[in-house]
C-alpha positions in Angstrom: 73.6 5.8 -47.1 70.8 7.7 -48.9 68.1 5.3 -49.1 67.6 5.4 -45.8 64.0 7.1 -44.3 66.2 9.3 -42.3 67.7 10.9 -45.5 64.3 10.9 -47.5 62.0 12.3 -44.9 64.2 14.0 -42.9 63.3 12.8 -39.1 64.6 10.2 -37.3 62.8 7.1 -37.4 63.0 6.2 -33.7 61.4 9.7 -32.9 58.1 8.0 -34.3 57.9 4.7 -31.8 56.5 7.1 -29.1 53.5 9.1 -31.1 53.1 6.1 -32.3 52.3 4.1 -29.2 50.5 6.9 -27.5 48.6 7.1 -30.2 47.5 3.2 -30.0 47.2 2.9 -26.3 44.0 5.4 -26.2 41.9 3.0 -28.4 43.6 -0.1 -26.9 42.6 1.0 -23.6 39.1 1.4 -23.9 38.3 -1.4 -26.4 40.3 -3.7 -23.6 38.0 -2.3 -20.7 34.8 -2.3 -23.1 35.7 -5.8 -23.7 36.5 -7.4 -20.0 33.3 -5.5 -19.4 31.2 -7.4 -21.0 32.4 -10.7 -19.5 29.1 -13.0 -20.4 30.7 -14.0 -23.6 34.2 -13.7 -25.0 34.6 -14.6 -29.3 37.1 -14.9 -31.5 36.1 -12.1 -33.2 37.1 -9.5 -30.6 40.8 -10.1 -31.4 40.6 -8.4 -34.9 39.6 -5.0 -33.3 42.1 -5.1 -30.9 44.6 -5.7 -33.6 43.5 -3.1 -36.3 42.3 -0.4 -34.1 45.3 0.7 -32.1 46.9 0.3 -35.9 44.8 3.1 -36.6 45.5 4.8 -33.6 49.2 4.2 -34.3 48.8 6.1 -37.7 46.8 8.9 -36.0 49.5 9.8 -33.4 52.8 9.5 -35.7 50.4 12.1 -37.6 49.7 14.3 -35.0 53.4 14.5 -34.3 54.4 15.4 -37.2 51.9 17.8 -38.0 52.7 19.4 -34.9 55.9 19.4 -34.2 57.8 18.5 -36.9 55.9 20.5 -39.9 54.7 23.0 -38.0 56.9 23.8 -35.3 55.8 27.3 -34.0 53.5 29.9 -34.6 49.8 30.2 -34.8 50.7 27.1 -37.4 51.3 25.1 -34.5 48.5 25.6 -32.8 46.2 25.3 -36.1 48.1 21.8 -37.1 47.5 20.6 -33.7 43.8 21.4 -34.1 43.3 19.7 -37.4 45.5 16.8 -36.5 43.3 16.2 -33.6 40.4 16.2 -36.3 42.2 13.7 -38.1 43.3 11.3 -35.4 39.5 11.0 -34.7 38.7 10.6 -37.6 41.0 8.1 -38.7 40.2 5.9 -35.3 36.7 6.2 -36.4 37.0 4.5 -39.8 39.6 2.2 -38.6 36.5 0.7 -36.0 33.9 1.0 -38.7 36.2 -0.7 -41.1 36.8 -3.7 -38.4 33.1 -4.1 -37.4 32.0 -4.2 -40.8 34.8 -6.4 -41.5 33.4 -8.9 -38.6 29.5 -8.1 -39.2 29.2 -6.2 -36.1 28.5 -2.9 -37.6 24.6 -2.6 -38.2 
């Protein structure tokens, strides 16, 4: 079949589930522990970071992965992708929190 994502990216789509979830579960840890921290009052509002964050984080690590070992498999490219893309996963986590705290009115 050759509208499949396998075909028109050429990588297996099930290879991207674990970047992907290591890449959310950083975030989703600490805004979990940052939030059962701070147990003098829980809001509704706290559900939308832990929603939209780790999607951010999700997008970060399927990134990383293939920047670094899909694109670049070896060489001093490898090690240079792996740099950036660790640039870039910040990054990317940052403006996925500023997004949702300015999105809730938290972000002042």
């Amino acid at each position: 079949m050759k509208n499949s994502l396998k075909y028109l990216l050429g990588i297996d789509p099930n290879s991207l589930i674990l970047p992907a979830i290591l890449g959310a579960l950083v975030p989703t840890s600490l805004l979990t522990f940052l939030i059962l921290a701070n147990t003098a009052n829980y809001s509704l509002w706290m559900i939308l970071p832990l929603l939209i964050i780790p999607t951010g984080g999700a997008a970060g690590g399927i990134f990383f992965y293939l920047m670094g070992f899909h694109w670049f498999p070896k060489g001093n490219q490898k090690l240079i992708a792996i740099i950036v893309s660790i640039l870039v996963y910040f990054v990317i986590v940052w403006l996925s929190s500023v997004i949702t705290f300015n999105f809730t009115g938290h972000w002042n």
